[in-house]
C-alpha positions as CSV (number, residue, x, y, z in Angstrom):
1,X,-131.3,49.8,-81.0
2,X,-130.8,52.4,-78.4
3,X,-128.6,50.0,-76.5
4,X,-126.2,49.9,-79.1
5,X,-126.4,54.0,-80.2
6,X,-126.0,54.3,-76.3
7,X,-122.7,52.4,-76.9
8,X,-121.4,54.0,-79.7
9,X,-121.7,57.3,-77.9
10,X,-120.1,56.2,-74.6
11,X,-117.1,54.6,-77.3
12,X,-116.6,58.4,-78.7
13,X,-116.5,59.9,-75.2
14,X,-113.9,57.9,-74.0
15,X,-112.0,57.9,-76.9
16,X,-112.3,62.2,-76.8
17,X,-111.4,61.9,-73.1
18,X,-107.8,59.6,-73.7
19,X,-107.3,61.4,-77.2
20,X,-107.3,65.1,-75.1
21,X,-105.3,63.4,-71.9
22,X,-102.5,62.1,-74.4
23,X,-102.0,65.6,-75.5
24,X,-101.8,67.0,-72.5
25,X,-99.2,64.5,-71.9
26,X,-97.5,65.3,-75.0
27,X,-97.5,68.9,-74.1
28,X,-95.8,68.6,-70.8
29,X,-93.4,66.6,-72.6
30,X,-92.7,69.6,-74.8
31,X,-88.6,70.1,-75.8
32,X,-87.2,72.4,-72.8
33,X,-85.1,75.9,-73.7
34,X,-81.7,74.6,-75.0
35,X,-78.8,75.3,-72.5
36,X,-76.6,77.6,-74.7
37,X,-73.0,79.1,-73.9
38,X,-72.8,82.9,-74.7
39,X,-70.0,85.2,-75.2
40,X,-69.2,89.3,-75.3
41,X,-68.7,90.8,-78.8
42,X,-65.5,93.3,-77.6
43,X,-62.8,95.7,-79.5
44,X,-60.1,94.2,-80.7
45,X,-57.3,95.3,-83.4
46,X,-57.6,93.0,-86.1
47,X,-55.2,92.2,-88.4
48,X,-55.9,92.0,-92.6
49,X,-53.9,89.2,-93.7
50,X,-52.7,87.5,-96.7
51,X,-52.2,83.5,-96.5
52,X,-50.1,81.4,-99.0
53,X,-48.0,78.7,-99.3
54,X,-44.3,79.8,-100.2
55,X,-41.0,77.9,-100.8
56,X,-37.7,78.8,-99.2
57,X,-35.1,79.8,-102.2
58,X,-32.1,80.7,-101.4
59,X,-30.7,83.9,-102.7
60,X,-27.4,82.2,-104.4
61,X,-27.1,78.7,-104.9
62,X,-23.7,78.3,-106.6
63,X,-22.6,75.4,-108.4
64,X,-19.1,74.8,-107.4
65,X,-17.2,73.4,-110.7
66,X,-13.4,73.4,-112.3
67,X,-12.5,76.1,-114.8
68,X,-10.3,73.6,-115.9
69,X,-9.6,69.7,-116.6
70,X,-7.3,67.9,-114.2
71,X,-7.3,65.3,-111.4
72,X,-8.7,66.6,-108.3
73,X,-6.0,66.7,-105.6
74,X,-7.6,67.8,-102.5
75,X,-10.7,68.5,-100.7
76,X,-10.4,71.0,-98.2
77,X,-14.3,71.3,-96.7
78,X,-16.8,69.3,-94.2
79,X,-20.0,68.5,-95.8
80,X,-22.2,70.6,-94.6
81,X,-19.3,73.5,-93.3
82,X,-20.2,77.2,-93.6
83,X,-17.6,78.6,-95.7
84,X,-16.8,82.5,-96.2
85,X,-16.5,83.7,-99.8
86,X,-12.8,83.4,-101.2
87,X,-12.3,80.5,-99.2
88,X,-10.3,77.3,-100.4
89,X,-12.6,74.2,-100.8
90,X,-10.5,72.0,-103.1
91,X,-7.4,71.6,-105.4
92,X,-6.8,70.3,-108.6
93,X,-3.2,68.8,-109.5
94,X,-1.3,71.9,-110.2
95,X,1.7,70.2,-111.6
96,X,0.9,70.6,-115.1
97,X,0.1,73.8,-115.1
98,X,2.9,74.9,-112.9
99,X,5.6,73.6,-115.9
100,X,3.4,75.3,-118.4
101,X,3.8,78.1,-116.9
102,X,7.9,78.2,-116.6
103,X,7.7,77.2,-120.5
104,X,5.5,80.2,-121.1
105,X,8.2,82.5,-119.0
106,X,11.4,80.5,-120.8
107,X,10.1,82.0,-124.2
108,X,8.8,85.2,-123.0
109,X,12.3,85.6,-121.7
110,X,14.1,84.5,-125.1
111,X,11.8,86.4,-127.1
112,X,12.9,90.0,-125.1
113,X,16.8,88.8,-125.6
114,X,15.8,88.7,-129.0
115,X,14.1,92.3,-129.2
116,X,17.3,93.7,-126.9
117,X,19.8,92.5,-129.6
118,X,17.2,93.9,-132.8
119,X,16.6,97.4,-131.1
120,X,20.8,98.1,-130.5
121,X,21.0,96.7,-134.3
122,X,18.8,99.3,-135.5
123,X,20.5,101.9,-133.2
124,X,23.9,101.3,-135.2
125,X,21.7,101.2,-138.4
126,X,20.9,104.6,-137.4
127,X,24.0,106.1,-137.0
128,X,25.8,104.6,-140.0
129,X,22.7,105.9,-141.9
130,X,23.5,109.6,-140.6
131,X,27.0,109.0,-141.9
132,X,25.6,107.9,-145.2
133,X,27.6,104.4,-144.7
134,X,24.6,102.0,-145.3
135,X,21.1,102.3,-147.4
136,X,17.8,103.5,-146.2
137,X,16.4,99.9,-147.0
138,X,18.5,98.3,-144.5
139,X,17.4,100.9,-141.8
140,X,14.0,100.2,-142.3
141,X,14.1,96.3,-142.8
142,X,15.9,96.4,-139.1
143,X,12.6,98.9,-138.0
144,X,10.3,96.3,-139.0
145,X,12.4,93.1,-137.3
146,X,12.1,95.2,-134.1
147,X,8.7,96.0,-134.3
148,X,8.2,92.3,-135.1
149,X,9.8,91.2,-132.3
150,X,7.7,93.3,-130.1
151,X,5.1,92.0,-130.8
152,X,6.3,88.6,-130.1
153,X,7.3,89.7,-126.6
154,X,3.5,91.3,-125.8
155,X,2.2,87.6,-127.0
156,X,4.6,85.6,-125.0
157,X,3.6,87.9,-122.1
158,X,-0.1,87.3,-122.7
159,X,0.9,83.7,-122.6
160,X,2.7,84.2,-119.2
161,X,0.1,85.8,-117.6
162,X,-2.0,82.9,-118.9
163,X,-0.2,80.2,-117.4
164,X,-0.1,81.8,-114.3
165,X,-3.9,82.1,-114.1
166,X,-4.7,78.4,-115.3
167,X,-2.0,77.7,-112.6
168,X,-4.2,79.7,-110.3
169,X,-7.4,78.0,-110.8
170,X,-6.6,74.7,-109.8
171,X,-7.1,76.1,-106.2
172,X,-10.6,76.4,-106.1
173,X,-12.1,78.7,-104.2
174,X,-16.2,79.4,-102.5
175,X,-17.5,82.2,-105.1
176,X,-20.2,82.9,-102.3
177,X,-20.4,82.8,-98.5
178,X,-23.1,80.3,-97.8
179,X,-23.4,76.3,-96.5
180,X,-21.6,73.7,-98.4
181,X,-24.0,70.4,-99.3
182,X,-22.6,67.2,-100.1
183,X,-19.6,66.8,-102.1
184,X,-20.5,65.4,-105.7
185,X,-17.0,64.1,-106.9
186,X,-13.8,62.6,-104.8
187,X,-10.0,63.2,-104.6
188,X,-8.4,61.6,-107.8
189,X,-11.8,61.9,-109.9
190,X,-10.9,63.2,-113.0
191,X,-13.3,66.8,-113.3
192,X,-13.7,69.1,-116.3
193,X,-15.2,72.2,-116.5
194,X,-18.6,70.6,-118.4
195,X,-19.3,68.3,-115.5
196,X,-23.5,69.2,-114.8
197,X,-23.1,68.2,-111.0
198,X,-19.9,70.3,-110.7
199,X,-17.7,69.5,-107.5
200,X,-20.3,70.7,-104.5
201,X,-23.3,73.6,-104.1
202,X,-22.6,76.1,-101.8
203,X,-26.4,77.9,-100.9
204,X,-26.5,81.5,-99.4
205,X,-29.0,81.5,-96.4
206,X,-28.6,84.3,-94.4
207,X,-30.7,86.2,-95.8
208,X,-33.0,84.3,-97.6
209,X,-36.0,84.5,-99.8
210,X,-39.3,83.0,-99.7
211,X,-41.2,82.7,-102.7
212,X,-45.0,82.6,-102.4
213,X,-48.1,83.0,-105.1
214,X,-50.9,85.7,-104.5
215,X,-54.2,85.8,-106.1
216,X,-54.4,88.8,-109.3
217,X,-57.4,90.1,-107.6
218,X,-55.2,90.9,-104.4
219,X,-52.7,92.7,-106.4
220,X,-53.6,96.3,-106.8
221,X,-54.6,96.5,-102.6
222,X,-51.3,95.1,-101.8
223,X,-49.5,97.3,-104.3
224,X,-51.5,100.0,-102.8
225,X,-50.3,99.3,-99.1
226,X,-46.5,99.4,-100.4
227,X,-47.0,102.6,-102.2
228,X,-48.5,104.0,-98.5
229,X,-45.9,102.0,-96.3
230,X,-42.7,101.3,-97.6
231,X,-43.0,97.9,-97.1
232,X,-44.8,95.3,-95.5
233,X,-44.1,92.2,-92.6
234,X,-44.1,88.7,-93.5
235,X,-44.2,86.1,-91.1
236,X,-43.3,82.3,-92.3
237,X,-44.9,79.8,-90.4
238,X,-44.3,75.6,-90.8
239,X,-46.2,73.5,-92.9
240,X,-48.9,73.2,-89.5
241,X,-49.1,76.8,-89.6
242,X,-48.4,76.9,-85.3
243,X,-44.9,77.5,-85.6
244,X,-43.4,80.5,-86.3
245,X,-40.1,80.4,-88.2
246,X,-39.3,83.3,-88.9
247,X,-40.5,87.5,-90.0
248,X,-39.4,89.4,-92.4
249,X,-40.4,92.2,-95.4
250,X,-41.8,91.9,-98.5
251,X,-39.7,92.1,-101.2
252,X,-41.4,92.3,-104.4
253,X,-43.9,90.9,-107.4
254,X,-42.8,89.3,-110.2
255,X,-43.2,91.6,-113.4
256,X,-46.1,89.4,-115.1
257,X,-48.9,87.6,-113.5
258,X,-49.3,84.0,-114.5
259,X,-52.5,83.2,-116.9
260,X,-52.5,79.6,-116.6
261,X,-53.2,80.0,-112.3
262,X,-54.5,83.6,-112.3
263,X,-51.7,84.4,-109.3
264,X,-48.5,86.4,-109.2
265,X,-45.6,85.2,-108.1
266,X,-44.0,87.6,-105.2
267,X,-40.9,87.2,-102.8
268,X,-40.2,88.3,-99.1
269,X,-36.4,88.3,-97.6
270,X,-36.2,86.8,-93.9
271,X,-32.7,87.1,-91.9
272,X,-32.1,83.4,-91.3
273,X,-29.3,83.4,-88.5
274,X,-30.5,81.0,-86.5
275,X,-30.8,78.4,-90.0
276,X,-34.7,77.7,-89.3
277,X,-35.9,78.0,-92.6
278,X,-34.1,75.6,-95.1
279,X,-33.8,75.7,-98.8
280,X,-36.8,74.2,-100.8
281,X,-38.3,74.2,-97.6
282,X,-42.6,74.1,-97.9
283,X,-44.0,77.1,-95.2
284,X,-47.3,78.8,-94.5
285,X,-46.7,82.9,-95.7
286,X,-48.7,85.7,-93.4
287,X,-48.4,88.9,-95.3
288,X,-50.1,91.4,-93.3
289,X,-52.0,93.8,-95.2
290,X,-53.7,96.5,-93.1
291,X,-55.2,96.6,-89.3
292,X,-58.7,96.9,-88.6
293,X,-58.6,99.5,-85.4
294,X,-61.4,98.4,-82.7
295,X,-63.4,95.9,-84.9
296,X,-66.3,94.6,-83.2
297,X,-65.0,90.3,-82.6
298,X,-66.5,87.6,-81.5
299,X,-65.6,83.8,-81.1
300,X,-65.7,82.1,-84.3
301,X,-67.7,79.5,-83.0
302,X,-70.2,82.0,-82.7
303,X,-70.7,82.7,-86.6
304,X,-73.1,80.1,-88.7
305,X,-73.4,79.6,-92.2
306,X,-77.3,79.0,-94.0
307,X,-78.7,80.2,-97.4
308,X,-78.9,83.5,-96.3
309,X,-75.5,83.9,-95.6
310,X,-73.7,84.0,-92.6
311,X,-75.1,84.6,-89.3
312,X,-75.2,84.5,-85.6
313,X,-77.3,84.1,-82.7
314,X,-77.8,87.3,-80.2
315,X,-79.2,86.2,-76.9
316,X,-82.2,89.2,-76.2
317,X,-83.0,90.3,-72.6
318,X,-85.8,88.3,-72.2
319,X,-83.4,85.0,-73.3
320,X,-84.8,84.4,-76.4
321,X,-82.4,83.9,-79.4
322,X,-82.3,86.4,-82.3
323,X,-80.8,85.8,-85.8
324,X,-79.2,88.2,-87.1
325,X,-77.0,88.6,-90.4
326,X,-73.8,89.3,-90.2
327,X,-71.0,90.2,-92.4
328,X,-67.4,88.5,-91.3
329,X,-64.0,90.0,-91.5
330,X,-60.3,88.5,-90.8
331,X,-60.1,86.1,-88.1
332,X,-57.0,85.6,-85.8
333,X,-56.6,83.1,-83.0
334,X,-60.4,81.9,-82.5
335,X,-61.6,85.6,-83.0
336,X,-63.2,86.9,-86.0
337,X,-64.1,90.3,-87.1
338,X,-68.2,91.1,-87.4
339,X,-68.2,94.4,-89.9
340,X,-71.9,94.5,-89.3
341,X,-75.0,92.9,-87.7
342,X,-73.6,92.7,-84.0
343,X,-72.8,95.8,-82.0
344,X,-70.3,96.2,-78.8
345,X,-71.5,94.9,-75.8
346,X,-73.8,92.5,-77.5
347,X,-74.2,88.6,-76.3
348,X,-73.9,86.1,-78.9
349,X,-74.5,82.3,-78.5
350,X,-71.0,80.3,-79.1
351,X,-72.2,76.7,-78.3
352,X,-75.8,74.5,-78.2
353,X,-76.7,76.8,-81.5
354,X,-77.9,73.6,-83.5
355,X,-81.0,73.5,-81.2
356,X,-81.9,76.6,-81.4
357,X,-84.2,78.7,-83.5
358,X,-85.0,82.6,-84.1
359,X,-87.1,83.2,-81.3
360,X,-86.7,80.3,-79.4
361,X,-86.4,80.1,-75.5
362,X,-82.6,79.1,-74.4
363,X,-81.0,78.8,-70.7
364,X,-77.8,79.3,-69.3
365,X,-75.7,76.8,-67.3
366,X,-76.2,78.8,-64.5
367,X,-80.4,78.6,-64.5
368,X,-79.9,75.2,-63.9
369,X,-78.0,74.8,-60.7
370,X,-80.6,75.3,-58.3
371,X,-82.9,72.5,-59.7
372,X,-83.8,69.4,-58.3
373,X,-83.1,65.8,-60.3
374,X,-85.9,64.1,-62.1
375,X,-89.4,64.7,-60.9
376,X,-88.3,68.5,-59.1
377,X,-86.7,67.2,-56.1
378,X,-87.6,68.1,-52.7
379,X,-87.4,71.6,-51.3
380,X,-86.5,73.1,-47.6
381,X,-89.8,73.6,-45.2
382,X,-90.0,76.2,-43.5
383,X,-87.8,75.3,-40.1
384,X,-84.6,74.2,-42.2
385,X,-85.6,71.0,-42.6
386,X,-86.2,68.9,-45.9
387,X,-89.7,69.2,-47.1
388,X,-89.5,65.4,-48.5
389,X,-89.8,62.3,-46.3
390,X,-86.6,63.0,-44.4
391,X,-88.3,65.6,-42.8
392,X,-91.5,64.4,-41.8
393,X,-89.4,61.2,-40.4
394,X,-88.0,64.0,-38.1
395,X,-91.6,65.5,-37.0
396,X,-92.6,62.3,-36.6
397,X,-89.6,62.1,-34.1
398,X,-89.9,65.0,-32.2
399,X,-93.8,64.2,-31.6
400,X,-94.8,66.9,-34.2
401,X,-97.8,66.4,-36.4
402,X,-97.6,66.1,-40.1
403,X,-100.6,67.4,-42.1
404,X,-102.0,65.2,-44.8
């Protein structure tokens, strides 16, 4: 009996004595400080911006069509030619109207014989009616035949001067200065002045607009800013957002705000010289806003997000990592704005944050460089030479003693 109680308790000690050696083990097998890159938070100028998607409208986009119906005779234009305004871009057969035109002047012309002849008539009226030769009645019935015929002159003139313009619009000419698209009708097409496609569109783009859509909320600080400023800059970027196009000013809101999206519509004006931004063309709008003077930044990599809110990691003095609560601003080119919870000068923790707690111990890449591989390495003796078995093969070499 006291043989086996004996073995029971032996069973328990050893069992303590591995149990309390495994946790040792565990122990020194503990997680080491996470290696962490770190950052300054500095003063930079920070800009408040205003990002949208806008589409390129030109300022005119004329429809190029006949005022009247003939046989197109010419097209004078390159597809795709800028043209100036005035200029000649096509030409309807003219013969037609040309022989209205001397029919219009042949009556005009017999009509005003007609008036000549009715006017010295009534001046011979009027002098055989001073002689009391001829009745009153005849005077005025010869009044009335003039003033008849005068009448017809000022409508054959009106029909002259009719001619001569429907003679004048078969040369059609660019209403606007602008780029010419591609033609939509060919020489000898028949064209009237109800064709929807018209001859060609001629766009204006230099200047040219951008339309964009802006949240309501936005509305009265932006309206605010123009009331202080004048006016603010746009910049148009490409669909990427990398490339910028081109800058320009804002030009101004629609007059209601749309209650189906909650946005209003607004337009900016960009000089477009150099033809980089294209009508109906899809590009990233900047509006810029207001500048944040000497904000405290940091690198965006820097900020976290958790139920709390945003945050980042400050590394302390004694490298420990502190959260602390932050509250974000803009961001610009991999910087963004703290408006609290990080001060000047402070270090934050940009990279290796996932394995770090509040509190916990981190390291730099530097701590590290001076440290052996697996198992601590081997460290210099005293006289220079290695303190592993490099250097006691050379005390053994040189007759020196090696202590055990």
């Amino acid at each position: 009996m006291f043989t086996l109680l004996g073995l029971v308790v032996l069973a328990l000690l050893v069992w303590r004595c591995s149990g309390s050696d495994g946790g040792s083990k565990r122990g020194s097998r503990a997680r080491p400080p996470a290696t962490v890159g770190t950052d300054k938070a500095t003063a930079s100028d920070m800009p408040v911006t205003l990002s949208a998607i806008g589409t390129v409208q030109p300022i005119v986009a004329a429809t190029v069509r006949t005022q009247l119906a003939g046989v197109l005779f010419s097209l004078d234009f390159r597809e795709g030619q800028v043209v100036r305004k005035g200029q000649k871009i096509a030409q309807i057969d003219p013969r037609p109207f040309r022989l209205a035109l001397d029919q219009a002047q042949g009556t005009l012309a017999r009509d005003q014989a007609q008036l000549a002849d009715a006017r010295l008539i009534l001046s011979r009226y009027r002098t055989l009616l001073s002689q009391d030769s001829i009745a009153r009645q005849q005077v005025d019935t010869q009044a009335a035949t003039v003033h008849q015929l005068e009448g017809t002159v000022e409508a054959d003139q009106a029909a002259v001067g009719t001619a001569r313009l429907n003679l004048n619009y078969t040369s059609i000419s660019a209403p606007v200065a602008g780029r010419i698209g591609l033609r939509q009708a060919d020489i000898g097409n028949y064209v009237t002045p109800g064709d929807t496609t018209g001859i060609v569109v001629i766009t204006e783009t230099d200047p040219i607009d951008v339309s964009f859509a802006l949240p309501q909320d936005q509305f009265p600080k932006v309206q605010a800013r123009l009331s202080q400023a004048g006016s603010l800059p746009v910049t148009a970027m490409d669909q990427a957002g990398t490339t910028v196009l081109a800058k320009g000013r804002f030009l101004t809101f629609d007059n209601q705000i749309d209650t189906t999206t909650g946005t209003v519509k607004a337009k900016a004006r960009f000089a477009n010289g150099d033809g980089r931004l294209f009508p109906n063309q899809f590009v990233n709008v900047s509006l810029l806003v207001d500048t944040l003077a000497r904000a405290v930044t940091v690198p965006v990599t820097a900020v976290r997000h958790g139920a709390q809110g945003d945050f980042v990691f400050l590394l302390m003095p004694d490298r420990t990592a502190k959260l602390s609560l932050v509250k974000t601003g803009p961001s610009v080119g991999g910087k963004i704005a703290i408006l609290s919870g990080v001060k000047l000068g402070d270090t934050v923790i940009t990279e290796g944050a996932d394995r770090v707690d509040d509190g916990s111990k981190v390291s730099l890449p530097g701590d590290r460089r001076g440290a052996g591989g697996k198992g601590g390495g081997w460290r210099k003796g005293g006289d220079g030479s290695g303190g592993g078995w490099q250097g006691r093969h050379k005390r053994r070499q040189s007759g020196g003693g090696e202590s055990p």
